[in-house]
C-alpha positions in Angstrom: 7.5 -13.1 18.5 5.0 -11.8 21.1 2.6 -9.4 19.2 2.7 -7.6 15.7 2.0 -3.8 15.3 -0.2 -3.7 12.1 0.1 0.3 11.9 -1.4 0.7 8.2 -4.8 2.3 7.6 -8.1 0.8 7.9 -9.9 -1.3 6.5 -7.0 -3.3 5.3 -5.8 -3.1 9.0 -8.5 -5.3 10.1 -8.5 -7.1 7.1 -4.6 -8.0 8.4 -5.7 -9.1 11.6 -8.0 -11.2 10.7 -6.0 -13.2 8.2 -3.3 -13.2 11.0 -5.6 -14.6 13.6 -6.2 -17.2 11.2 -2.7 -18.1 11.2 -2.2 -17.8 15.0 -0.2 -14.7 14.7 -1.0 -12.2 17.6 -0.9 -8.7 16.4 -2.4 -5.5 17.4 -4.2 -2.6 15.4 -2.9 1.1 16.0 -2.5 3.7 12.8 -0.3 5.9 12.3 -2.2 7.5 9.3 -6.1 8.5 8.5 -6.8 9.0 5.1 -8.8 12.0 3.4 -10.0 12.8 0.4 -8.9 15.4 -2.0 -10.8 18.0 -3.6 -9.9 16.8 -7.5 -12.2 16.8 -10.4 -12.9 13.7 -12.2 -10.9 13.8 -15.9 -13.6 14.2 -18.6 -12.0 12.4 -21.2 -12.4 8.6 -21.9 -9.4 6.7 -21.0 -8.2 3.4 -22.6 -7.1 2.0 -19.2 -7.5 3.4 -16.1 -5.1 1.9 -13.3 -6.1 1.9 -9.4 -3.3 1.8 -7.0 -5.0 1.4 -3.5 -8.6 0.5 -2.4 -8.5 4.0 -1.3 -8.0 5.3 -4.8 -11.3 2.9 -5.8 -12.3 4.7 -2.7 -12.4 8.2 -3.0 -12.4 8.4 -6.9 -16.1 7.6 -7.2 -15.2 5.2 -9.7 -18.6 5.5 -11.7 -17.3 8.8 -13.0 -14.0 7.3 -14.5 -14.3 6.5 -18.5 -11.9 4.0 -19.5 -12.2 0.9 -21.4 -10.6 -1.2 -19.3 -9.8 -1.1 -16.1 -6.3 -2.6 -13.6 -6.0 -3.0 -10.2 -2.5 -3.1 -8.0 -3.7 -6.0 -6.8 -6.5 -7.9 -5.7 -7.7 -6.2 -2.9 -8.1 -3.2 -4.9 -9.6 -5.4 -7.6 -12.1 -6.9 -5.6 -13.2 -2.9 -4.6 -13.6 -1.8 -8.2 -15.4 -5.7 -9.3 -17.7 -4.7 -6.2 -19.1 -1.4 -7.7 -20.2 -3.6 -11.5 -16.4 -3.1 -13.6 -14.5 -6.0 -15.3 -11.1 -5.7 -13.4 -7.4 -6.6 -14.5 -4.8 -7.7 -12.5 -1.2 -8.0 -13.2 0.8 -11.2 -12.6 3.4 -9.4 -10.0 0.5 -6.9 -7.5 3.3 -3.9 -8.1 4.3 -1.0 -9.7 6.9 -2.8 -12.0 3.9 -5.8 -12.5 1.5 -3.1 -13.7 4.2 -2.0 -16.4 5.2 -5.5 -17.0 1.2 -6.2 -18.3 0.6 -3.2 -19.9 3.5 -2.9 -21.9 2.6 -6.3 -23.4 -1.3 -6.1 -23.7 -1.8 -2.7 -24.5 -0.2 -0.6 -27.5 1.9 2.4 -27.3 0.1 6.0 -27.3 -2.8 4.3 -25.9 -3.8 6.7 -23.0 -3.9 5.5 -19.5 -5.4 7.4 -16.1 -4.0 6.4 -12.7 -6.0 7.4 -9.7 -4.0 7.3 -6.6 -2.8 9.3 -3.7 -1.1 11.8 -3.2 2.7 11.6 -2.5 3.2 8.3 -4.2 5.6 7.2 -6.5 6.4 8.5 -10.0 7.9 5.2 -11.1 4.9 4.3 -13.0 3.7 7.3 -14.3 7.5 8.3 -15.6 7.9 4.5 -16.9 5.2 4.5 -18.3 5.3 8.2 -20.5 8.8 6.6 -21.2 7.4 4.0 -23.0 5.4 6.1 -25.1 1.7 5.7 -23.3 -0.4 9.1 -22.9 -0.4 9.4 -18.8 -2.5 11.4 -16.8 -2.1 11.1 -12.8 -5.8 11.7 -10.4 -4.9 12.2 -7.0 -8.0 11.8 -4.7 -6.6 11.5 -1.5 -4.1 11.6 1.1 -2.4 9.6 4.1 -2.2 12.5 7.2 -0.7 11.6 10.9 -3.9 10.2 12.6 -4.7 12.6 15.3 -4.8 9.8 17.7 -2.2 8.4 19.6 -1.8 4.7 19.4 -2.9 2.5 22.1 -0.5 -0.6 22.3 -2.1 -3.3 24.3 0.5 -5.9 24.1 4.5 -5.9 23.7 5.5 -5.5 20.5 8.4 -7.2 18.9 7.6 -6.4 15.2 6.2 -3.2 13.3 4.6 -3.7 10.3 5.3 -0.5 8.2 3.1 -0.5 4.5 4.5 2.4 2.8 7.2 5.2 2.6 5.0 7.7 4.6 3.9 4.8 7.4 7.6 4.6 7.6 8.4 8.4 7.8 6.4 9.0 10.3 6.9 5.9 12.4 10.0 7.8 12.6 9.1 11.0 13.2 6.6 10.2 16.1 6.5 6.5 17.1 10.2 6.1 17.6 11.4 9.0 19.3 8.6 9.1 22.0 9.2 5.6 22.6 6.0 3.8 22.5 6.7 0.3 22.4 8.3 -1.5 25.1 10.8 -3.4 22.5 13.9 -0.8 22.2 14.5 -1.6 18.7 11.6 -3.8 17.2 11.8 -5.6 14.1 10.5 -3.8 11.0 8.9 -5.4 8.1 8.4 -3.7 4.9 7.0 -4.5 1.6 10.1 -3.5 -0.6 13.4 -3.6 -0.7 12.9 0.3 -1.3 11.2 0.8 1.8 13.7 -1.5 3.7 17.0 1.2 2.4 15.2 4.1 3.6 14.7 2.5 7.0 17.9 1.6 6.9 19.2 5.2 6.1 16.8 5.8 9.3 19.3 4.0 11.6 16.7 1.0 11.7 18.9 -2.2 11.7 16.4 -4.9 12.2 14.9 -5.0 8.5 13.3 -7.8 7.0 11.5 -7.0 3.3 8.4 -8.7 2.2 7.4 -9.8 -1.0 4.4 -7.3 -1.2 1.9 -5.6 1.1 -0.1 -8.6 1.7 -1.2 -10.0 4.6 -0.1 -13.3 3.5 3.1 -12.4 2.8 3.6 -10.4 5.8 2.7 -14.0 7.8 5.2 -16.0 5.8 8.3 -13.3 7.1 6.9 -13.2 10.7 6.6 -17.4 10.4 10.1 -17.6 9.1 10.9 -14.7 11.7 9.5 -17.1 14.7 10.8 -20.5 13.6 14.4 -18.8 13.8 13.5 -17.4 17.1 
């Protein structure tokens, strides 16, 4: 593979290519999305857990204003954001959606009340799981992921797109694909669920390959897989 487009917003796009330079992947930075914060104000009430779902939601929450005995991260990017500001953070043993509900469901009782600060535009999996199970769920959304205003650069030719998220994907679609901006007709797309990987396929994408989660790690272990196949 010649170069990888990390499109995914900043700073965990540089984060990427750093890790991937590590692993002598090429790859080359150009977002589709900006993120913004949302006017929202903070929940008053104290929360037995409240669950961050991006470094962005750490981010833009202003997380000394959340009250909550304990707080969980999506994973440890977003853990290491909220353990950088002075809190005790939790991880779950699978950095998801269904890993969150697998830990809480077993280390915290039902009707205990949980806050999840996100963005907006997410999924309800969690939140409707979670209410499901009997917890007391309140949803904070502090930002969002707009269409960057700027149109990406691509310095090198680009055999794989790295797409992070349903919206990365959407609008890859909307604006990336039909005005033809890499030089690869029909680039290989690598997305962090198989989720992700059905709606591109509803899309008409046909080279689909799903990671294991949004990690830059594993990320490198498709594209090494991807290269020693040729």
């Amino acid at each position: 593979m010649t170069a990888v487009w990390i499109t995914r917003t900043e700073p965990g796009a540089s984060a990427m290519a750093r890790y991937f330079r590590r692993v002598s992947i090429r790859s080359c930075i150009a977002p589709l999305l900006a993120i913004e914060g949302v006017s929202a104000s903070p929940p008053k009430e104290c929360f037995d857990l409240a669950v961050y779902l991006s470094q962005h939601a750490v981010r833009y929450a202003g997380i000394d204003v959340v009250k909550a005995q304990r707080h969980m991260a999506i994973g440890a990017t977003t853990a290491r954001a909220v353990s950088r500001l002075g809190f005790m953070c939790e991880l779950p043993e699978r950095p998801s959606s269904e890993g969150i509900l697998e830990t809480v469901s077993t280390t915290l009782r039902t009707g205990s009340s949980i806050l999840i600060v996100c963005g907006e535009d997410g999924r309800n999996l969690l939140r409707t799981r979670l209410a499901e199970l009997g917890y007391k769920v309140r949803v904070w959304s502090v930002y969002r992921r707009v269409c960057s205003s700027r149109k990406p650069r691509l310095d090198d030719e680009i055999d794989v797109v790295e797409l992070s998220s349903v919206t990365s994907l959407q609008t890859y679609w909307k604006t990336v694909r039909q005005r033809a901006l890499t030089s690869t007709e029909d680039p290989t797309l690598i997305v962090p669920s198989a989720r992700i990987g059905k709606l591109a396929k509803l899309r008409g994408f046909e080279r689909i390959h799903v990671a294991r989660n949004a990690s830059p790690s594993s990320y490198s272990r498709v594209i090494r897989k991807l290269n020693e196949h040729g």
